[in-house]
N, C-alpha and C positions, 0 to 999 in steps of 0.2 A: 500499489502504484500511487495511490494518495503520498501513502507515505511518504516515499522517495518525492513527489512534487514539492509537500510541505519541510521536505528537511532541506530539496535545491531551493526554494523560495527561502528560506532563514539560511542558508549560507548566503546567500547572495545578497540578503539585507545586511548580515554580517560583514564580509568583505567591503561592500558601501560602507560602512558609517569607518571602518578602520583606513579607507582611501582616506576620506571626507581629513578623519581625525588627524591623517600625518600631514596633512595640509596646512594646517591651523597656527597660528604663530604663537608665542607666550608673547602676554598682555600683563602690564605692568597694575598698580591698585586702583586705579581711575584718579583722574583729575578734572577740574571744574576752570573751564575756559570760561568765563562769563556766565551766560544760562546752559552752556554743554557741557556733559557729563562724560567724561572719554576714558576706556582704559584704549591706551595704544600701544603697538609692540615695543618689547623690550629690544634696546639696542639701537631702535631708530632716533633721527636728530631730530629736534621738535621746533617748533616758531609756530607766534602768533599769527593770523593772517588777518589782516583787514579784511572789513565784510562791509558792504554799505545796509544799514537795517539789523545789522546781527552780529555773531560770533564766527568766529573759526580757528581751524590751531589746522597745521600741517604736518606732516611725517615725511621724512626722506630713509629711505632705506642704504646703509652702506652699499657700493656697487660690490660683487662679490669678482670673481677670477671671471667666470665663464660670461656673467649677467650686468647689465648693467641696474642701477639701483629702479626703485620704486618709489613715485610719492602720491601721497595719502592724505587727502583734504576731508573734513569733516568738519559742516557749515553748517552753523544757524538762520535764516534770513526770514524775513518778512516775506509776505506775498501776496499777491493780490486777489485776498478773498480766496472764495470754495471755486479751486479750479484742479484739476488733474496735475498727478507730479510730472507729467511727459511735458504740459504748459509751461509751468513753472520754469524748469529747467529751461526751455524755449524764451519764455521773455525776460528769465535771468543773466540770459548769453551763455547760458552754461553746454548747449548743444544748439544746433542750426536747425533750420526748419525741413534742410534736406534729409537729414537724419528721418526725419518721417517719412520720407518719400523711399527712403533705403529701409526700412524696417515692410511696409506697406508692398514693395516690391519684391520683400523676403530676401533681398541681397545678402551674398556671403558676407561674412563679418559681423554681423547684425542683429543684435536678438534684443527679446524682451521679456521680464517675467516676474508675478508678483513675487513681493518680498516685504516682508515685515520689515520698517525701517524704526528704531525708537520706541515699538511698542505702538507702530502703527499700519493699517494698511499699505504700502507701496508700492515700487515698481522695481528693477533691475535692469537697467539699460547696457548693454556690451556693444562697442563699437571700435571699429579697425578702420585705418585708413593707410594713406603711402604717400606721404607727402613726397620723395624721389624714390626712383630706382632703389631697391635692396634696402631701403629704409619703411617698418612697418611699424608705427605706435599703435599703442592700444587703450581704452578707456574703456572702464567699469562702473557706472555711476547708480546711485542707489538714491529716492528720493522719496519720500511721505510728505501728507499735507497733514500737519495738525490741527488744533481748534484755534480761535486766536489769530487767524492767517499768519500761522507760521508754518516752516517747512524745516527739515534736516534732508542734508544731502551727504550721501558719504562720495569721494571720487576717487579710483584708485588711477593713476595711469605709468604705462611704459612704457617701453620697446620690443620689439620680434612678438613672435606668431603668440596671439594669445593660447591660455594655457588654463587648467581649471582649478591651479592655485588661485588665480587672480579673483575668478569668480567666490573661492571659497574666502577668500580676506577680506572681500567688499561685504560678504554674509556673514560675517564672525563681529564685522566690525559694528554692522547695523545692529546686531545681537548686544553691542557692548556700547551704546550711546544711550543717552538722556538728556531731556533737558528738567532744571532745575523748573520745581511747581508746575509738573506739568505728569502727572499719570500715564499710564498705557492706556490703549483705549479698551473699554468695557469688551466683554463677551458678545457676536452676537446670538439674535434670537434669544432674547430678557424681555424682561416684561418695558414697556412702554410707558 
């Protein structure tokens, strides 16, 4: 009976990680926007983005038959001091303060969950809205604070019912940033 539990437990991590993996987009050899470090998907259209304090470079995804496209911000910006990436985001305009109040109320749509962003601690915000009838966007935003008061934000957003490609692009993508002169953060539980 072990057995059979240990062998459904490793199918089932197996089936995971082969969802996860057809998920994943190909990622071109990285490029260096300013101090970020980016591989982004292949085949997406690319532009600089102005950032006030930092860098950025955007991705538009071609719209395909069924879907319309995706785009894909990934920011360097300054910040104000040691504050949480949920702040951050909040006095960067990058999400509203309601957002908290919908995450706190556990409203559909609405999640949150650490995520390594750059080789640092973060968060993973997902958020839906309906600005009219039959129209549903979506945003996935990924944020760290590094040392320095700096921050990386990755942002993916679109349209219709979110979907857990969207989640798996914003984690692929935080996996595939850096900023230049700037390390992963150490292990914890090291010596002091």
């Amino acid at each position: 009976l072990v057995l059979v539990f240990a062998a459904a437990l490793g199918l089932a991590a197996l089936v995971t990680r082969h969802v996860r993996m057809s998920m994943r987009v190909e990622l071109d050899g990285g490029k260096t926007y300013g101090r970020l470090i980016v591989k982004l998907p292949v085949q997406w259209v690319t532009s600089p983005v102005t950032v006030e304090k930092g860098d950025g470079i955007e991705a538009e995804e071609p719209p395909g038959e069924l879907a319309p496209g995706r785009r894909l911000r990934i920011m360097r910006q300054r910040s104000d001091g040691l504050i949480s990436p949920l702040e951050h985001l909040i006095r960067s305009g990058q999400i509203k303060a309601d957002v908290l109040k919908a995450l706190a109320e556990g409203r559909e749509g609405y999640s949150l969950a650490n995520l390594p962003v750059a080789g640092w601690p973060g968060q993973m915000l997902t958020m839906t809205s309906s600005p009219r009838p039959g129209v549903l966007h979506k945003d996935v935003l990924a944020c760290a604070m590094l040392p320095g008061s700096q921050s990386v934000v990755v942002q993916l957003e679109g349209m219709g019912p979110l979907d857990a490609s969207y989640k798996e692009l914003v984690r692929q993508m935080s996996e595939n940033v850096s900023l230049a002169m700037q390390g992963p953060a150490g292990d914890a539980g090291g010596k002091v």
